[in-house]
N, CA, C and O atoms as CSV, one atom per row, in Angstrom:
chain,resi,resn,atom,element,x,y,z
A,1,UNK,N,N,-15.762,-20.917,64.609
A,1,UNK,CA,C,-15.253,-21.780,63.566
A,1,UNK,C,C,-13.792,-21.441,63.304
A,1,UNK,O,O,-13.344,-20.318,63.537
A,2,UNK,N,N,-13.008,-22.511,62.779
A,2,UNK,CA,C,-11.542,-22.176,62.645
A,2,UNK,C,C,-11.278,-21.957,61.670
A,2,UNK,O,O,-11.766,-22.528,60.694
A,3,UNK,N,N,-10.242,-20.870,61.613
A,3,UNK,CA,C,-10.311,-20.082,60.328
A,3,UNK,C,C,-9.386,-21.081,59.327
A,3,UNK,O,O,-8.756,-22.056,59.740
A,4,UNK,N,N,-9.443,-20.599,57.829
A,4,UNK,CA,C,-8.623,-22.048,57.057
A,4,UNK,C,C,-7.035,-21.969,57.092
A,4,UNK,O,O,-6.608,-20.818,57.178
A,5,UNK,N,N,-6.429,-22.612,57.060
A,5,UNK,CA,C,-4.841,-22.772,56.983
A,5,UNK,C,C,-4.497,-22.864,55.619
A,5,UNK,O,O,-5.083,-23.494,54.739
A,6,UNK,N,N,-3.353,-22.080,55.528
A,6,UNK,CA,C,-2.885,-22.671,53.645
A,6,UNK,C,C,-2.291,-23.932,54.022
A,6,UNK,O,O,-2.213,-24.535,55.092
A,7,UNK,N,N,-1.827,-24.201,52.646
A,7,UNK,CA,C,-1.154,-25.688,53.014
A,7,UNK,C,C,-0.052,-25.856,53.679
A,7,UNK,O,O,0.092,-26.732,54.533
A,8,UNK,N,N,0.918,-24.933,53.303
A,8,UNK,CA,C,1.911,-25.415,54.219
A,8,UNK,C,C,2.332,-25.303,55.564
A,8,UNK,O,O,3.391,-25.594,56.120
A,9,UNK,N,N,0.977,-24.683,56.075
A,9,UNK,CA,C,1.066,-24.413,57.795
A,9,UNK,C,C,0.481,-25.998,57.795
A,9,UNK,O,O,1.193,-26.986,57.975
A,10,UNK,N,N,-0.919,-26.016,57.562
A,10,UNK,CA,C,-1.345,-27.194,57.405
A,10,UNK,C,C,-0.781,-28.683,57.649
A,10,UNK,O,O,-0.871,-29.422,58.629
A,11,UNK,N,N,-0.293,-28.814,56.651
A,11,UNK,CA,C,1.069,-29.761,56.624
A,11,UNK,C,C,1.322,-30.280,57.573
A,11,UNK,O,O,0.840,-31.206,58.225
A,12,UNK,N,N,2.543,-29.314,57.691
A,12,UNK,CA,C,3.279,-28.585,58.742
A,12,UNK,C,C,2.716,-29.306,60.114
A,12,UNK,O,O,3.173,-30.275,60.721
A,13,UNK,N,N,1.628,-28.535,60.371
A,13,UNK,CA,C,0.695,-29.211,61.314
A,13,UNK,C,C,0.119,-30.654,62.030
A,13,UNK,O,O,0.023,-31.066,63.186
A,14,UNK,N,N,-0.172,-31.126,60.814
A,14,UNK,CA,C,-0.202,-32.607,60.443
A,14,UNK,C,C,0.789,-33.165,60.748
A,14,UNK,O,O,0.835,-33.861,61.762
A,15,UNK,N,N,1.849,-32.988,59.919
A,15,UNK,CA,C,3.353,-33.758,60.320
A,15,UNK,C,C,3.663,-33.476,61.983
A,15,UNK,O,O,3.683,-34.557,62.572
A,16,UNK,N,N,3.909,-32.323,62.893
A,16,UNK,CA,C,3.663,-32.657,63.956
A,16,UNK,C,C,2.909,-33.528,64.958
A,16,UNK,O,O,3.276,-34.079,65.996
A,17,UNK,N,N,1.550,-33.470,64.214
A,17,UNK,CA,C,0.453,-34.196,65.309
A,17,UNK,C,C,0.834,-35.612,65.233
A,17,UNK,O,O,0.628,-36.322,66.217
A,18,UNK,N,N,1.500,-36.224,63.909
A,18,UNK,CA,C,1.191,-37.712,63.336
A,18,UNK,C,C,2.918,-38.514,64.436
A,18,UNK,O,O,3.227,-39.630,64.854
A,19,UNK,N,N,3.506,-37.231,64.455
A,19,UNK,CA,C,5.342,-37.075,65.198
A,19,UNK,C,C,4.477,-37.343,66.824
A,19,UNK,O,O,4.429,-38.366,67.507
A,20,UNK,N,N,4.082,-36.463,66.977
A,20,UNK,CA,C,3.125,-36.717,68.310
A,20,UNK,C,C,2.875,-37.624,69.302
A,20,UNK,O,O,3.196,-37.747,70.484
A,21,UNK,N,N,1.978,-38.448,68.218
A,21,UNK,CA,C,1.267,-39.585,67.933
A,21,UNK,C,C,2.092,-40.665,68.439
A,21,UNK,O,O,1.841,-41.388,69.402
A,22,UNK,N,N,3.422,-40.699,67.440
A,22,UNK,CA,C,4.633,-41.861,67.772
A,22,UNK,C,C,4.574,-42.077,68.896
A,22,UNK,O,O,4.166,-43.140,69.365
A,23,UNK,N,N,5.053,-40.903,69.687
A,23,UNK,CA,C,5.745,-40.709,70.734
A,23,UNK,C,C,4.981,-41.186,72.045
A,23,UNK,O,O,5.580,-41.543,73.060
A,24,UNK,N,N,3.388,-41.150,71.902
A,24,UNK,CA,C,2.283,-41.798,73.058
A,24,UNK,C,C,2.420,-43.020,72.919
A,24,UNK,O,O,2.752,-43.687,71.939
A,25,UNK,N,N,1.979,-43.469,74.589
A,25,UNK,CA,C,1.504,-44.665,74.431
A,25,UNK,C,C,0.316,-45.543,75.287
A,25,UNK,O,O,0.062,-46.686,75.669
A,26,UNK,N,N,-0.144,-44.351,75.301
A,26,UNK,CA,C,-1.838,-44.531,75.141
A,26,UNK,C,C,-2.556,-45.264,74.127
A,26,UNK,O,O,-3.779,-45.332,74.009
A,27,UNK,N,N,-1.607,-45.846,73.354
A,27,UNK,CA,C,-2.832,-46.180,72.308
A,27,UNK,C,C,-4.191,-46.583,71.900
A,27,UNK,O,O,-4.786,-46.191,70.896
A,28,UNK,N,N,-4.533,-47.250,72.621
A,28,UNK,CA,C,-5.559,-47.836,73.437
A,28,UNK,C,C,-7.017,-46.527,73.969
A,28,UNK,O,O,-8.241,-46.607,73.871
A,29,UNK,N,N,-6.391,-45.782,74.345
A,29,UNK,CA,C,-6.954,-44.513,74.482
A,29,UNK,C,C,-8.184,-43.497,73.846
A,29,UNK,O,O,-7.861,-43.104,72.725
A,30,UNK,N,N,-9.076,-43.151,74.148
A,30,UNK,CA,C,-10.392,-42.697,73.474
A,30,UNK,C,C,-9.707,-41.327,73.076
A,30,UNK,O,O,-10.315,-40.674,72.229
A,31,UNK,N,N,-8.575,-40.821,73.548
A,31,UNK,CA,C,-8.148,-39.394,73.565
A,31,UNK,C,C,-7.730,-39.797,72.773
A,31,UNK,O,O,-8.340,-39.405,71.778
A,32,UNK,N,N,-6.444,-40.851,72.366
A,32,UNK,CA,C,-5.504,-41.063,71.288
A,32,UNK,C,C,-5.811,-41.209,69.894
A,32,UNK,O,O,-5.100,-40.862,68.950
A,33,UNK,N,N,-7.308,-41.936,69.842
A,33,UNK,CA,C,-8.199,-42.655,68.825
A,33,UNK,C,C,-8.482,-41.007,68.123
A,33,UNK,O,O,-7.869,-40.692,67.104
A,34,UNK,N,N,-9.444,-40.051,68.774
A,34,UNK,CA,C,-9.514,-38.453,68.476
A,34,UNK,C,C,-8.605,-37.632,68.099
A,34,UNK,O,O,-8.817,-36.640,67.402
A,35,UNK,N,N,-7.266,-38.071,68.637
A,35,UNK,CA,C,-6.428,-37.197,67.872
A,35,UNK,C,C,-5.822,-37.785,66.621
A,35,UNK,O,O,-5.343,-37.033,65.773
A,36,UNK,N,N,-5.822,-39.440,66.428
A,36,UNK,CA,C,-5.355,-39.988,65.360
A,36,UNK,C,C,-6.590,-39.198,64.221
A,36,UNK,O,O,-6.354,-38.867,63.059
A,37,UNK,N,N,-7.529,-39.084,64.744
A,37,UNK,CA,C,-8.398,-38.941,63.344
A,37,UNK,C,C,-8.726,-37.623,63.013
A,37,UNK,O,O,-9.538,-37.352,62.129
A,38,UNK,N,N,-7.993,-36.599,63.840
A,38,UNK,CA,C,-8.103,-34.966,63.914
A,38,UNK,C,C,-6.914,-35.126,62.942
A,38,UNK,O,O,-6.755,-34.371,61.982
A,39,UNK,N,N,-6.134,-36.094,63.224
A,39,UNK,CA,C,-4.493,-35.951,62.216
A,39,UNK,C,C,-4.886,-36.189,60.949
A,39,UNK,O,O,-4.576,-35.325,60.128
A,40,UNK,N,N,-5.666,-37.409,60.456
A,40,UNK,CA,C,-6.264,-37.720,59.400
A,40,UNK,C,C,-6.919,-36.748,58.700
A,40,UNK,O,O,-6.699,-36.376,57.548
A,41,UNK,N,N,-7.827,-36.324,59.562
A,41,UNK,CA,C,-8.648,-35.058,58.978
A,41,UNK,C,C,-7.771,-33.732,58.313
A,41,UNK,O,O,-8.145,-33.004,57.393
A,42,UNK,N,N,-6.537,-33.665,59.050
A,42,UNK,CA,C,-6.031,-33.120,58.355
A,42,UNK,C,C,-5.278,-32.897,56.850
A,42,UNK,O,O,-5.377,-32.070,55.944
A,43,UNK,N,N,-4.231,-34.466,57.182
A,43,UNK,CA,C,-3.467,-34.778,55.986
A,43,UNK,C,C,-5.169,-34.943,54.694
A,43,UNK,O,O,-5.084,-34.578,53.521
A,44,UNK,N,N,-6.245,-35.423,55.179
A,44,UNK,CA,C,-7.451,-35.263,53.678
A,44,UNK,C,C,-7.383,-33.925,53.655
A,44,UNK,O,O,-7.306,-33.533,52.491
A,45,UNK,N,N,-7.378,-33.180,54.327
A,45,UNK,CA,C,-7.942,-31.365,54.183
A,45,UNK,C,C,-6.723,-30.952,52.928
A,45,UNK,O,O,-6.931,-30.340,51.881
A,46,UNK,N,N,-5.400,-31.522,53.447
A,46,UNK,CA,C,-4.346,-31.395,52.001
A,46,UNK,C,C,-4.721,-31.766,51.292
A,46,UNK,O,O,-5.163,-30.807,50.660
A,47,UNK,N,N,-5.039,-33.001,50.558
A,47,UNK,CA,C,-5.002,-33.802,49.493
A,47,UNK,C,C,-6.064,-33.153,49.403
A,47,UNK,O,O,-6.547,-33.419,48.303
A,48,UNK,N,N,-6.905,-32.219,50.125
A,48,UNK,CA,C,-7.878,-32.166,48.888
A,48,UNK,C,C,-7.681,-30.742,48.368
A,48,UNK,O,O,-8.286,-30.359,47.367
A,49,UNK,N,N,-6.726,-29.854,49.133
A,49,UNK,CA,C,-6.281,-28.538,48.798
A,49,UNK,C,C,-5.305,-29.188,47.727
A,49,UNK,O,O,-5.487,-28.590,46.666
A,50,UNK,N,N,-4.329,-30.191,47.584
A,50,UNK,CA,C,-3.617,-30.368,46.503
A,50,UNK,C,C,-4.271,-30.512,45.422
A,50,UNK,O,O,-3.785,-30.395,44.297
A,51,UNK,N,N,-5.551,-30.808,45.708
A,51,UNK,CA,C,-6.182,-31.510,44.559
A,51,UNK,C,C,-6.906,-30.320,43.812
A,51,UNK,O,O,-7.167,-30.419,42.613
A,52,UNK,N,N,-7.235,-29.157,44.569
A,52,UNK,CA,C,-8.018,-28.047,44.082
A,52,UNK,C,C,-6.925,-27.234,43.434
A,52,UNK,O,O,-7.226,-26.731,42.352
A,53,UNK,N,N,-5.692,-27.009,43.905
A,53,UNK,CA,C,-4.987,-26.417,42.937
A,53,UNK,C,C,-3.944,-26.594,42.436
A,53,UNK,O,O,-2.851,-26.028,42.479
A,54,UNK,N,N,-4.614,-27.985,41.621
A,54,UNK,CA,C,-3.770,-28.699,40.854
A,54,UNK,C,C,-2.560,-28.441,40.606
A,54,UNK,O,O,-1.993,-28.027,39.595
A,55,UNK,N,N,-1.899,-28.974,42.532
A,55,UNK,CA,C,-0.157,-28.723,42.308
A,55,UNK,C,C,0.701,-29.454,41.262
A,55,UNK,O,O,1.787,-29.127,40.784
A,56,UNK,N,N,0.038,-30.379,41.064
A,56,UNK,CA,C,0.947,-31.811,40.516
A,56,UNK,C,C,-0.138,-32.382,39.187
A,56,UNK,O,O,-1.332,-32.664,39.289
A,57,UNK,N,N,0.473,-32.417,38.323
A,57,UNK,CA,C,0.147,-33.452,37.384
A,57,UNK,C,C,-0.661,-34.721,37.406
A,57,UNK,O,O,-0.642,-35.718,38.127
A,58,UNK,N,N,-1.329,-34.369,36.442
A,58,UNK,CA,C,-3.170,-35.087,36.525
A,58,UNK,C,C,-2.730,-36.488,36.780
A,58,UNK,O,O,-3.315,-37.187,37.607
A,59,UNK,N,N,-1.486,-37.006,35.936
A,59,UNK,CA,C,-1.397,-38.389,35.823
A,59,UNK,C,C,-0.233,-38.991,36.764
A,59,UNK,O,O,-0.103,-40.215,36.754
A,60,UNK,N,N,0.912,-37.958,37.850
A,60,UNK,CA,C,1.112,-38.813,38.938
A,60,UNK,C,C,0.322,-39.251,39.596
A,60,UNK,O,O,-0.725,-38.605,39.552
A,61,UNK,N,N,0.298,-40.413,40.470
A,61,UNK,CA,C,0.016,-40.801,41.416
A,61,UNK,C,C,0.060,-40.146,42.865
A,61,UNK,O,O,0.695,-39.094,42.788
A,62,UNK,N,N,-0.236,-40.309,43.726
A,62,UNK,CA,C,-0.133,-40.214,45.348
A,62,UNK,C,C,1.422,-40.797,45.530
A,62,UNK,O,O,2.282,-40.069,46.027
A,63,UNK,N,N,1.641,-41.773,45.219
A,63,UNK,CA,C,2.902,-42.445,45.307
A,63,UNK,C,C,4.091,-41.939,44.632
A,63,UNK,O,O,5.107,-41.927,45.328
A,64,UNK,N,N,4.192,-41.538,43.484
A,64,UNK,CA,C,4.758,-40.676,43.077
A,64,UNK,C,C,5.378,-39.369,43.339
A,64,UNK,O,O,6.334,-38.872,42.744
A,65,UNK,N,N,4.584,-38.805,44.475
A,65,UNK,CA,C,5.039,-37.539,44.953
A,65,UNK,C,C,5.813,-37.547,46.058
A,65,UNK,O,O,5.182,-37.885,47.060
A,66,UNK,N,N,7.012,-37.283,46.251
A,66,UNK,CA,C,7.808,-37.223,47.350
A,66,UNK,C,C,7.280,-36.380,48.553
A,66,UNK,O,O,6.414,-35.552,48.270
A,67,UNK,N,N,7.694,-36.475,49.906
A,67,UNK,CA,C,7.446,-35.358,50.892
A,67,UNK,C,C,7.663,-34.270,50.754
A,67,UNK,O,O,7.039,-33.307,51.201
A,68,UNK,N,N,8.942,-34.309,49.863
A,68,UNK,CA,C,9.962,-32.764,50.135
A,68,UNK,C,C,9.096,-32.085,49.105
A,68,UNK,O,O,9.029,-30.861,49.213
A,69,UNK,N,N,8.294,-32.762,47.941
A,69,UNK,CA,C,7.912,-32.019,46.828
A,69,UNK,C,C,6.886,-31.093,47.471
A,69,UNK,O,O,6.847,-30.012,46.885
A,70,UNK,N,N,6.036,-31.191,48.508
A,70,UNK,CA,C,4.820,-30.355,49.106
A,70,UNK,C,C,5.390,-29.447,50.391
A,70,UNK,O,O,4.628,-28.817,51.124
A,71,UNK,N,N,7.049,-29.478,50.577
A,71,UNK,CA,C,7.072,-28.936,51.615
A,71,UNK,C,C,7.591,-27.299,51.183
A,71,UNK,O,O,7.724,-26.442,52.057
């Protein structure tokens, strides 16, 4: 099993794979489809670590929060 990441490796992580992603063009692809949703899986694994320790204020939004603010 893989051990847990804090967030900002995490991230970090995410933002590469999704940079990745751009750059194929496989899209179409059963490999591409797996890694789009390994990327997904990730950026939720944040939001829900943001959400456990309540970085941000109950009443921003998702929209509200800039990139740079989680980096």
């Amino acid at each position: 099993m893989e051990e847990p990441q804090n967030l900002r490796s995490l991230f970090a992580s995410a933002k590469e794979q999704k940079d990745a992603l751009g750059s194929r063009g496989d899209t179409n692809a059963e490999t591409y489809r797996d890694e789009v949703n390994a990327t997904i899986t990730k950026f939720q694994e944040c939001q829900r670590q943001v959400s456990m320790l309540s970085l941000f204020s109950s009443n921003e939004l998702l929209e509200d929060i800039s990139t740079g603010d989680i980096q």
